[in-house]
C-alpha positions in Angstrom: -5.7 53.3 63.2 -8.2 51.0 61.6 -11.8 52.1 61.8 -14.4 50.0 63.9 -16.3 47.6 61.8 -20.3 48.2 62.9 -22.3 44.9 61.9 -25.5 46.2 60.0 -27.7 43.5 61.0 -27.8 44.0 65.0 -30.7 46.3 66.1 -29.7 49.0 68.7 -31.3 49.4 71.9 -33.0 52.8 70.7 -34.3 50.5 67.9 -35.3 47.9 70.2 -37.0 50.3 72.2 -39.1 51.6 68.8 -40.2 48.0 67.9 -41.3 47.3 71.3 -43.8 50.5 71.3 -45.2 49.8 67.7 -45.9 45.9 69.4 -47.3 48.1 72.2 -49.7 49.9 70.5 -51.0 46.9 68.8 -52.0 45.1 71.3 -48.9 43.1 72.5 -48.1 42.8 76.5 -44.7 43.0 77.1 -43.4 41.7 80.3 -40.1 44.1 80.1 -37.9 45.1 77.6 -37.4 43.3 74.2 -34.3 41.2 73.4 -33.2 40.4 69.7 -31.1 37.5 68.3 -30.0 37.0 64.9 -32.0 34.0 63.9 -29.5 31.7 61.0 -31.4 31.7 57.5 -32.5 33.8 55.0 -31.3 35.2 51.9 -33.4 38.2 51.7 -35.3 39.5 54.7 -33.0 39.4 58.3 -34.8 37.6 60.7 -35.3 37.8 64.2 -36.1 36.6 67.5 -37.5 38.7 70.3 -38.3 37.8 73.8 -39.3 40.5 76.9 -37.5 37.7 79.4 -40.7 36.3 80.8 -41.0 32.2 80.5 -44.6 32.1 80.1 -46.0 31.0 76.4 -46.7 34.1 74.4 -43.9 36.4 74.8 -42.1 35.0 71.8 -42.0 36.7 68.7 -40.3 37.1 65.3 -39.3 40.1 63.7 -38.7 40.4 60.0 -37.1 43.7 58.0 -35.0 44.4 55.0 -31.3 44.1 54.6 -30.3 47.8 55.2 -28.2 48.1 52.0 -28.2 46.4 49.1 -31.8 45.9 48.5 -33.3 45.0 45.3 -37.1 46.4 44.2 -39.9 43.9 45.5 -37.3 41.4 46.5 -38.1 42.6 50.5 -42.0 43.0 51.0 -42.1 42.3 54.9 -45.8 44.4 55.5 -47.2 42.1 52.1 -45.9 39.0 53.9 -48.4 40.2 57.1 -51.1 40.7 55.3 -51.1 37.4 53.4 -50.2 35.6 57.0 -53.1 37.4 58.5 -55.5 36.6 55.9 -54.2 32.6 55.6 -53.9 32.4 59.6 -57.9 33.4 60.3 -58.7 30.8 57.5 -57.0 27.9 59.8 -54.2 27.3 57.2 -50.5 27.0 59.5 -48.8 30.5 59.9 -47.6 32.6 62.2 -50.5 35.2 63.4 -48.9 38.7 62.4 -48.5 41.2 65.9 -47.9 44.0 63.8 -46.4 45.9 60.6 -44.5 49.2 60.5 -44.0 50.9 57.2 -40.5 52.3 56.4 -39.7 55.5 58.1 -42.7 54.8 60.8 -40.5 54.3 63.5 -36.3 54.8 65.1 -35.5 51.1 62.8 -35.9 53.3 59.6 -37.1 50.3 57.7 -40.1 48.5 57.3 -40.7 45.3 59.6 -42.6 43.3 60.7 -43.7 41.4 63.9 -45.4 38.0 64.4 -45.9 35.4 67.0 -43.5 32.6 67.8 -44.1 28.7 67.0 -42.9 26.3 68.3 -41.9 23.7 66.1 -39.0 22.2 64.4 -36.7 23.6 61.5 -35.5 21.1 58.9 -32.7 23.3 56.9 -29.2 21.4 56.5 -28.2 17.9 55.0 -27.3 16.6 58.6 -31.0 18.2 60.2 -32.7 15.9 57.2 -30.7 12.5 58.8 -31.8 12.7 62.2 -35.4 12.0 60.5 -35.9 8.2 60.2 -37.0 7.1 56.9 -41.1 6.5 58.2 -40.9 10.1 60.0 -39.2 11.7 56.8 -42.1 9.9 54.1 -44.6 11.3 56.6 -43.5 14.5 56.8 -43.1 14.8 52.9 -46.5 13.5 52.8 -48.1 16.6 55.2 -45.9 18.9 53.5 -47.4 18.2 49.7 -50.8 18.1 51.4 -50.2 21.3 53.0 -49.6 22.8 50.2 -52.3 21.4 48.0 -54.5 22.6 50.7 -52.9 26.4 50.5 -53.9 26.4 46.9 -57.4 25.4 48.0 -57.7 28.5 49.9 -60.0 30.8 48.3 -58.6 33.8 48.4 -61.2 36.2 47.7 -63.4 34.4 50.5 -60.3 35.4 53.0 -59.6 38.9 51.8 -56.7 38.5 49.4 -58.7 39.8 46.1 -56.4 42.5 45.6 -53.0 40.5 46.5 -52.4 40.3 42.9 -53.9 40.0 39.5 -55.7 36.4 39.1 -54.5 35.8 35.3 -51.8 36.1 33.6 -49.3 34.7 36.3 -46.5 33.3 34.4 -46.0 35.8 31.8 -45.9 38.6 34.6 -43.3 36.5 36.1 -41.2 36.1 32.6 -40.9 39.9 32.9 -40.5 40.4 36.6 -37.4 38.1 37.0 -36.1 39.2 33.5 -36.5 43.1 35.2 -34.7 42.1 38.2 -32.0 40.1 35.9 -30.7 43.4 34.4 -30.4 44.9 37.9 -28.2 42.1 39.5 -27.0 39.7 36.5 -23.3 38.8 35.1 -23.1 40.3 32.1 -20.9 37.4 30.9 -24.1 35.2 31.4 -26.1 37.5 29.7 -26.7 35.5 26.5 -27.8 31.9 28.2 -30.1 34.7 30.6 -31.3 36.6 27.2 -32.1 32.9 25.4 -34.1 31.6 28.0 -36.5 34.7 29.2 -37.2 35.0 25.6 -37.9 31.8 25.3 -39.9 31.9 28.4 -41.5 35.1 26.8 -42.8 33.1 24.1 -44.5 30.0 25.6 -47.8 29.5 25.5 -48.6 28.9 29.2 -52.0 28.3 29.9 -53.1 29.0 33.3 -56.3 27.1 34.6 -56.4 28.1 37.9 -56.4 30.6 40.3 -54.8 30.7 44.0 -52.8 32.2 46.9 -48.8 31.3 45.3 -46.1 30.6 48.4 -43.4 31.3 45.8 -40.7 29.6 48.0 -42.1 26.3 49.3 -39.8 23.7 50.2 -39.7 21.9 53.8 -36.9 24.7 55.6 -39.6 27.0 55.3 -41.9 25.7 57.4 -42.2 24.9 61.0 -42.6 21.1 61.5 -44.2 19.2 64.7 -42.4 15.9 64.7 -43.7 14.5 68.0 -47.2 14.3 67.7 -49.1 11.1 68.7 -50.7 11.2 65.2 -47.4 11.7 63.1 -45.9 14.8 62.1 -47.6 17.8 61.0 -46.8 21.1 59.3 -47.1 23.8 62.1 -46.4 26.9 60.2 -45.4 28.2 57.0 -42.9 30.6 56.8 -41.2 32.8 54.4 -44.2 35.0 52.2 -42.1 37.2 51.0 -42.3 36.3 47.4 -46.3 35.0 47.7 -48.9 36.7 45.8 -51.7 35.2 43.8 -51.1 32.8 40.7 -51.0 30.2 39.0 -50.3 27.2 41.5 -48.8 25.4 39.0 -46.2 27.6 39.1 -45.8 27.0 43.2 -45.6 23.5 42.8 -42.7 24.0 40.0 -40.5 25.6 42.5 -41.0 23.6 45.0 -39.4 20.8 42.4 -36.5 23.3 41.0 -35.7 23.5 44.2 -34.5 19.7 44.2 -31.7 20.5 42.0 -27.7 20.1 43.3 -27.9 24.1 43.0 -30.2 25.0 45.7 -26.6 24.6 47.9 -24.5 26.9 46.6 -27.5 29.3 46.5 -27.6 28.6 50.2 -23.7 28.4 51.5 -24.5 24.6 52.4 -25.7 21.3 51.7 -29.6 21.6 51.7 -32.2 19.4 53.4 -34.2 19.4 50.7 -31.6 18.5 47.9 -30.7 15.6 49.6 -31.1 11.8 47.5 -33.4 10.5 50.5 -36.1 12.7 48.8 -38.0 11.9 45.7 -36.6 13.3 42.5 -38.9 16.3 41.1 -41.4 14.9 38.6 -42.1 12.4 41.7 -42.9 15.0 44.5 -45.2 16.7 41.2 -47.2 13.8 41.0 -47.8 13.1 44.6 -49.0 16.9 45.1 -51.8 15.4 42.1 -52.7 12.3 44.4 -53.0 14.8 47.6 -56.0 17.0 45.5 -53.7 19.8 44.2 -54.3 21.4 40.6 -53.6 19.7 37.4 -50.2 20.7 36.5 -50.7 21.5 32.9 -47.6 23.3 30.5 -45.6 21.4 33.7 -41.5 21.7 31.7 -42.5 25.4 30.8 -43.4 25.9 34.6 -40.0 24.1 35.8 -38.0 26.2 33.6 -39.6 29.4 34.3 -38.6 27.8 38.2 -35.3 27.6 37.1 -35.3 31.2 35.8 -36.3 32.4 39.2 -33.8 30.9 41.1 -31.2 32.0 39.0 -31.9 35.6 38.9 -32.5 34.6 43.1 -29.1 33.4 43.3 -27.7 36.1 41.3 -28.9 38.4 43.4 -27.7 37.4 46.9 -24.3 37.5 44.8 -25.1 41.1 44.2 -26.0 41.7 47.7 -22.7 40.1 48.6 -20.5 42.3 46.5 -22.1 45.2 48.2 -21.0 43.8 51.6 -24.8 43.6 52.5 -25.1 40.1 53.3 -24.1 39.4 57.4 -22.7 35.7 58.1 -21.3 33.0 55.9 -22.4 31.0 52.8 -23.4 33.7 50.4 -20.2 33.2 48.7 -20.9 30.7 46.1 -24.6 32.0 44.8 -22.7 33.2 41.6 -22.2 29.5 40.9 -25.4 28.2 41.3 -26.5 30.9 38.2 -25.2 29.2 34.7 -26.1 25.5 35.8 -29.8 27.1 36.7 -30.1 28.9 33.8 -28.8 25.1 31.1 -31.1 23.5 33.4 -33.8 25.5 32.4 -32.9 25.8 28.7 -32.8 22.0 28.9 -36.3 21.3 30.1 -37.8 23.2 27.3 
């Protein structure tokens, strides 16, 4: 008799029935009781949308919490996310408003997670969402969305609250050792020497940061929330995804938004991605536009892109470890282990 396979991403009803009296206590009006659905996307945090039934705007919402297994350190931070949303959102920058935040063990779920309100707007993830865009709409869009983030790394963050968010200098050489920590926990030993050559040589650079701001850490266009029908052009309703956001170097931010343009960024995702598609500029264009829309200089810019490269190595290899502990729910996580090498020459290359 074969044993009954339990997915580990739904949410029970007794669990349903905990998140619902957290959103209670916060402040939330529910209308009856919550409903989850597993929203597609994601390679970290599991993602979720609630509804209490009721039609009326507001009772929307979007739950964020931890795979239960096969969780790396810091790689899952759903309560930092809230705090930097909350912060950003009563500054006027785009993000979804933050209902409420539940520490691990707090509650029935027995992880941490998060609530926050719903937006409305339009997700841009695959190859085939990018083509419905004609070619005006899609220049537009790029435009808001490299304005939108030279106006995040406007944001002074002490002004809004986020002093302690992270340690102002320093950035890159904190993230040389972070990734390089989080290599030895999920990396192939047999890419260990091409991993070992470039954090060392990452280690070594002389990065000189110049300024100071709130880092998104994973900004490319299927992280936000886009508006596509206004009668003034398209606009960036809400960025999503702060998982990996703290306070840096921008520089850094506008790197990985760039790394992200390589052929790679599909097999880290399962699929061909919107935003490696050849209707986009190629990196070192979308850097310069960022410049003409105000952003920060982007001094030391190759030892930024191949510390971006780093990242998203170690990223990918860690959604393949999550994989091979059977803690990744749904398809596409199958080919992260070959996004690593070509990640890791690509970064070797640019320095």
């Amino acid at each position: 008799m074969s044993e009954v396979q339990v997915d580990p991403s739904a949410l029970s009803a007794e669990e349903l029935v905990a998140v619902a009296e957290e959103m209670s206590r916060a402040g939330a009006e529910l209308a009856g009781p919550l409903r989850a659905r597993l929203i597609a996307g994601g390679r970290s945090n599991l993602t979720y949308r609630l509804d209490d039934g009721s039609a009326e705007p507001g009772h929307a919402w979007v739950l964020r919490m931890p795979p239960r297994v096969g969780r790396t350190p810091s790689a899952h931070d759903v309560g930092r996310e809230a705090r930097v949303t909350g912060a950003l959102a009563a500054a006027g920058f785009p993000v979804a408003r933050p209902v409420v935040v539940a520490e691990e063990g707090a509650t029935a779920v027995g992880l941490p997670f998060a609530v926050a309100e719903f937006v409305t707007g339009r997700t841009v993830q695959s190859r085939a969402d990018l083509d419905t865009l004609d070619d005006a709409t899609l220049e537009a869009t790029l435009a808001r969305l490299v304005e939108t983030l030279a106006a995040l790394h406007a944001v002074d963050h002490v002004a809004v609250g986020l002093e302690r968010f992270g340690r102002p200098d320093g950035y890159a050489a904190r993230q040389v050792r972070r990734w390089s920590g989080q290599w030895e926990l999920v990396g192939d030993p047999a890419l260990a020497p091409l991993a070992t050559d470039l954090g060392a040589r990452l280690a070594a650079a002389p990065f000189e940061q110049r300024s100071t701001g709130v880092v998104h850490g994973d900004y490319r266009i299927d992280n936000t929330l886009l508006a596509l029908d206004e009668p003034t052009g398209p606009r960036v309703a809400a960025v999503v995804d702060w998982e990996l956001s703290t306070i840096g170097d921008p520089v850094a931010d506008v790197a990985m938004m760039c790394v992200y343009r390589h052929a790679a960024l599909d097999l880290v995702l399962g699929s061909p991605s919107a935003w490696t598609s050849d209707r986009l500029p190629a990196a070192d264009d979308l850097a310069a536009a960022y410049e003409r829309a105000g952003g920060v200089a982007l001094v030391d810019w190759d030892a930024h892109m191949a510390l971006g490269y780093y990242k998203l190595a170690v990223i990918a290899a860690g959604i393949d470890h999550r994989h091979r502990a059977g803690a990744t729910h749904g398809e596409g996580f199958d080919t992260a282990a070959q996004a690593v090498e070509p990640l890791l020459e690509a970064g070797l290359a640019r320095l």
